[in-house]
C-alpha positions in Angstrom: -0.8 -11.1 4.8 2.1 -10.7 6.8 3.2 -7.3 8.3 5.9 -7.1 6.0 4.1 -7.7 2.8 1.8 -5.1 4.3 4.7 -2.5 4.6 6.1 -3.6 0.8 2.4 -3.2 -0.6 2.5 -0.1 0.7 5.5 0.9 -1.5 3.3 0.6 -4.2 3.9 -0.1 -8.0 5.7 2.6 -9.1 9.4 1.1 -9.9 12.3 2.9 -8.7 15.5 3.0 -7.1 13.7 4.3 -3.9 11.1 1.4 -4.0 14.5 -1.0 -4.8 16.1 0.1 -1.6 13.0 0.1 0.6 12.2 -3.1 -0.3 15.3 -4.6 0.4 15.7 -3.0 3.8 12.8 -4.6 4.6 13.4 -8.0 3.9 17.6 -7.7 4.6 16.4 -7.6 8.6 14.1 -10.8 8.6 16.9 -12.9 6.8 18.3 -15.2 8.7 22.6 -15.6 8.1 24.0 -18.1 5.6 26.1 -20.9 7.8 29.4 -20.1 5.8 30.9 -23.3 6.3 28.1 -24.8 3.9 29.1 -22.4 1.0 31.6 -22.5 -1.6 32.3 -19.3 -3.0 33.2 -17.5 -6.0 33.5 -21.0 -7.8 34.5 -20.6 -11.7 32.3 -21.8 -14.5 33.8 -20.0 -17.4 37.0 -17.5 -18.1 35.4 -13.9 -17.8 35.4 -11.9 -14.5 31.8 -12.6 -14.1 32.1 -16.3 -14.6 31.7 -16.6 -10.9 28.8 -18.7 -8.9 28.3 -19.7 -4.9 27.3 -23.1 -4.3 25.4 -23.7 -1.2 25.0 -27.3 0.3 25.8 -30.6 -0.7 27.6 -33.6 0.9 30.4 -35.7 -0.6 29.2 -38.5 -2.4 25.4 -36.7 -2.6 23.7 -36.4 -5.5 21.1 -34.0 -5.0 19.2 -31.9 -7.6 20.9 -29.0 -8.7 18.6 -25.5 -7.9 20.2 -22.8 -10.0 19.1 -19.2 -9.8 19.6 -15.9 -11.8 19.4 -12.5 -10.5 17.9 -9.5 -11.9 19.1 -6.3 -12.2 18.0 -4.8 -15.5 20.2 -6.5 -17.6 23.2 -4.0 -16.8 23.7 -4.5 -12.8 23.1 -7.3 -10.2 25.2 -10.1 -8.2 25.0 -13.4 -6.6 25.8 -12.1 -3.0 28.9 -12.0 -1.0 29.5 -13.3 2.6 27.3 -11.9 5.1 25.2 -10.1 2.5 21.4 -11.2 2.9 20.7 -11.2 -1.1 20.9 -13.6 -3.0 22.1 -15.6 -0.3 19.1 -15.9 1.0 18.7 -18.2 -2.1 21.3 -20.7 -1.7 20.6 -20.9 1.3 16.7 -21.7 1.2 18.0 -24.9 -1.6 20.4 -26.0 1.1 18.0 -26.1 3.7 15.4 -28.4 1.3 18.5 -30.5 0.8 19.3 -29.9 -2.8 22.7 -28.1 -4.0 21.8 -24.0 -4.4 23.8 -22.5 -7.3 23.7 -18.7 -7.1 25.6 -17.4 -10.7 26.2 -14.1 -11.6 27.1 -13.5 -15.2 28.3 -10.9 -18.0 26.4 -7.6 -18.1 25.1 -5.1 -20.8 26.3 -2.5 -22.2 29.5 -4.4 -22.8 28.1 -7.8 -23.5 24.5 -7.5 -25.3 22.4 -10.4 -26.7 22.4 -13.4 -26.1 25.3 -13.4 -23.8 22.9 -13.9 -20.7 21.8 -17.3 -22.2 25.6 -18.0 -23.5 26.4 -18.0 -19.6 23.9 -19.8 -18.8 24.7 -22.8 -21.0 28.2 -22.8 -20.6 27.1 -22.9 -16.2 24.9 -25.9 -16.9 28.2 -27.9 -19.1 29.7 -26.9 -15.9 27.5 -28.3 -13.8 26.9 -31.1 -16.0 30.8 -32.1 -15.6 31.6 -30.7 -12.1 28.0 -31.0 -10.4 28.6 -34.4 -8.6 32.0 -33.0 -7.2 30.0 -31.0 -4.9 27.1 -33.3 -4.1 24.6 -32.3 -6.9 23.0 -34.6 -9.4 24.1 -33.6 -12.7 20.8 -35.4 -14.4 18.6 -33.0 -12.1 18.9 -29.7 -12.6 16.5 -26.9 -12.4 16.6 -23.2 -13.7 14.9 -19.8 -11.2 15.2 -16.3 -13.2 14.1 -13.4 -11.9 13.4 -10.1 -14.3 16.4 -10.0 -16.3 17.6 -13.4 -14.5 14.2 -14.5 -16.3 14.4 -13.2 -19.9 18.0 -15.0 -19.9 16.7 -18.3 -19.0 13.9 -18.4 -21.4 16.3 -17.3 -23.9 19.0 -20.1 -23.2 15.7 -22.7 -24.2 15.4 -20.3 -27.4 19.2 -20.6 -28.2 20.4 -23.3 -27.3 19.7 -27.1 -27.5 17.8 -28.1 -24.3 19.8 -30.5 -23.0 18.5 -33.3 -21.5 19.6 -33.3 -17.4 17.4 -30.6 -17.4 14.6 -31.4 -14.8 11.8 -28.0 -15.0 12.7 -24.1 -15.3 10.8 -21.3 -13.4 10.4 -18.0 -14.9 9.7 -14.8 -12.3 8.6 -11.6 -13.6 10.7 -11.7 -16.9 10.7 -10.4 -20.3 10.1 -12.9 -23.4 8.4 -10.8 -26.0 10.8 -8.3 -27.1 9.6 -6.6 -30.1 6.3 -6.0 -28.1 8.5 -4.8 -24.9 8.5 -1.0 -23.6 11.6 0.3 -25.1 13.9 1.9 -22.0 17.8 2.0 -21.4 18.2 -1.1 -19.8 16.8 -3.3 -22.7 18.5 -0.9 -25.4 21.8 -1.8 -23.6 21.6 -5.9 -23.7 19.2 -5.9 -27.1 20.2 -2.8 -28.7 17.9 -0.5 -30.9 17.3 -2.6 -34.6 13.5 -3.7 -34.6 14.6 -5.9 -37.1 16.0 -7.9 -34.0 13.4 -8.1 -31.8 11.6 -11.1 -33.3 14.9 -13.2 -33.0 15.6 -12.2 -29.7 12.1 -13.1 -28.2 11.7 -16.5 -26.3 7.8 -16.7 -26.4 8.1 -19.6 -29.2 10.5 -21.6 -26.8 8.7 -21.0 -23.7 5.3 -21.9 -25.6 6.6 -25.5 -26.8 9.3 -26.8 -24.7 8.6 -29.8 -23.0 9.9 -29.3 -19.5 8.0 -28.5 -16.6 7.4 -24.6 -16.4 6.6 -22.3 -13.6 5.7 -18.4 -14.1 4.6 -16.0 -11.5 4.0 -12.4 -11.9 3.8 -9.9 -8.7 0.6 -8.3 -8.2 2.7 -4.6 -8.1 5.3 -5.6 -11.1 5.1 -2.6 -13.5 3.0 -2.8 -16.3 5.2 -4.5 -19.2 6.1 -7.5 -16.6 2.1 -7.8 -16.8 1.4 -8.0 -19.9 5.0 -10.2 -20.4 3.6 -12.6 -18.2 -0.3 -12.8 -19.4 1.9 -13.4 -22.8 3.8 -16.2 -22.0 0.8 -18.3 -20.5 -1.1 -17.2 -23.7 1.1 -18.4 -26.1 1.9 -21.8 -23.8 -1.7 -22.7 -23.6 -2.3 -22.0 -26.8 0.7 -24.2 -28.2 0.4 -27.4 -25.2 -4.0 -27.0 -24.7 -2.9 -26.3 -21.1 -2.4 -23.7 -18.8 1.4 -23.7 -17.4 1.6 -24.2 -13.6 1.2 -20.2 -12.9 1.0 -18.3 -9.6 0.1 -14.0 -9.6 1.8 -12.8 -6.1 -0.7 -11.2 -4.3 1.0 -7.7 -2.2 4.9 -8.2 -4.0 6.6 -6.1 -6.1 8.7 -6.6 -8.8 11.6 -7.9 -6.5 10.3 -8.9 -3.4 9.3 -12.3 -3.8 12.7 -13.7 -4.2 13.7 -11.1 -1.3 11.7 -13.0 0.8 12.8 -16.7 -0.1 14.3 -18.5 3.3 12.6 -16.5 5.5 10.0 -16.4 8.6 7.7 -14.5 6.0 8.5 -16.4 3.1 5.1 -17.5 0.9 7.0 -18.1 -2.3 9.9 -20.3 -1.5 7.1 -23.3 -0.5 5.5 -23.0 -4.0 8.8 -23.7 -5.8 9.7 -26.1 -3.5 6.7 -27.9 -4.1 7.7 -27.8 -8.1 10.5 -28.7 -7.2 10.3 -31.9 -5.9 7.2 -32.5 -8.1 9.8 -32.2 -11.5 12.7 -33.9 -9.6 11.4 -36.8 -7.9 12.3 -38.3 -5.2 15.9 -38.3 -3.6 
């Protein structure tokens, strides 16, 4: 274990806005910078404010697979990263560097846009993609989907909502929240999924996670609080019970909740080879 993850385990499990901040000063001074001239920023996919994503990589003519990614932030806060700004970055950058076009979206927030407007984004970025991808070197026909925490529960809730579509190539799913009637109730879910139990049911994505026939990759941090725990021992449940088999899963031994995908691109970066492997595994070659 690197000195770093030794200095986040030592933050323990306890989430907070203290841990938050600790955890990314940690990782912000080992991130190398983005080469700006590779990046197109602030690209629109859609007509709201938030209807924004930085696309890193890509060469004319390419067409390479398309690595989107979600950020966290509880459903109510987060962003894809401005210039100079190590997170999320970090990212984009990381798909660059393996060759493939990095998409880094950010998308409408709770409390003014509640459920399912996380996995409306999402499927209008992917038509986008679908239509504009090869303009900027991706492959349109390979495209795979990173959440993290609320980045998470809004992918697996665009393969509940919507109709898969087919360019999809594989999704992976960190430390997010599928089972919402058996969630622990706190601010940040009552302000994207509200308060009606009645609800809850419809706006789980166990069902979809369990039977859809893409490639799937979960991990779960060794320090994630409790409910990302149980989310996660869940989700592989209710896949292997639906598909006989266990869904390619990896538990993050030393992380917290967010510092896996803090330390993508890095010179202590364990995570970014496993989903590169994935990857290239559910892509194929090119």
């Amino acid at each position: 274990m690197s000195a770093v993850l030794d200095r986040a385990r030592a933050l323990g499990a306890t989430f907070s806005p203290a841990l938050v901040e600790q955890s990314m000063a940690l990782y912000a001074a080992i991130q190398p910078a983005v080469d700006e001239a590779s990046v197109r920023r602030d690209v629109a996919y859609g007509p709201d404010p938030r209807h924004l994503a930085n696309l890193f990589g890509g060469t004319a003519g390419g067409r390479a697979p398309i690595v989107v990614f979600l950020h966290g932030g509880g459903f109510v806060s987060g962003d894809r990263g401005t210039a100079g700004a190590p997170f999320y970055n970090n990212i984009g950058g990381w798909a660059a560097q393996q060759g493939w076009l990095g998409v880094v979206a950010s998308y409408r927030l709770a409390p003014a846009h509640g459920w399912p407007a996380g996995a409306d984004d999402l499927a209008r970025l992917v038509a986008w993609l679908a239509e504009n991808g090869a303009d900027h070197g991706g492959d349109p026909d390979r495209i795979v989907l990173i959440g993290q925490s609320a980045g998470a529960a809004h992918v697996a809730s665009f393969l509940a909502v919507h109709r898969q579509p087919t360019n999809l190539s594989s999704v992976i799913l960190l430390s997010g929240l599928y089972d919402i009637a058996r969630a622990e109730r706190n601010h940040f879910q009552e302000a994207y999924y509200g308060t009606d139990p009645a609800r809850f049911p419809q706006q789980s994505s166990l069902d979809a996670i369990a039977r859809t026939t893409l490639p799937l990759l979960l991990t779960v941090a060794e320090n994630d609080p409790p409910d990302f725990q149980r989310q996660a021992a869940w989700a592989v449940a209710a896949r292997a019970e639906a598909q006989a088999a266990w869904p390619e899963f990896h538990r993050l031994a030393g992380h917290n909740h967010i510092t896996p995908v803090l330390e993508i691109g890095s010179d202590e970066d364990e995570l970014g080879p496993i989903l590169a492997d994935f990857i290239r595994r559910t892509t194929g070659p090119g």
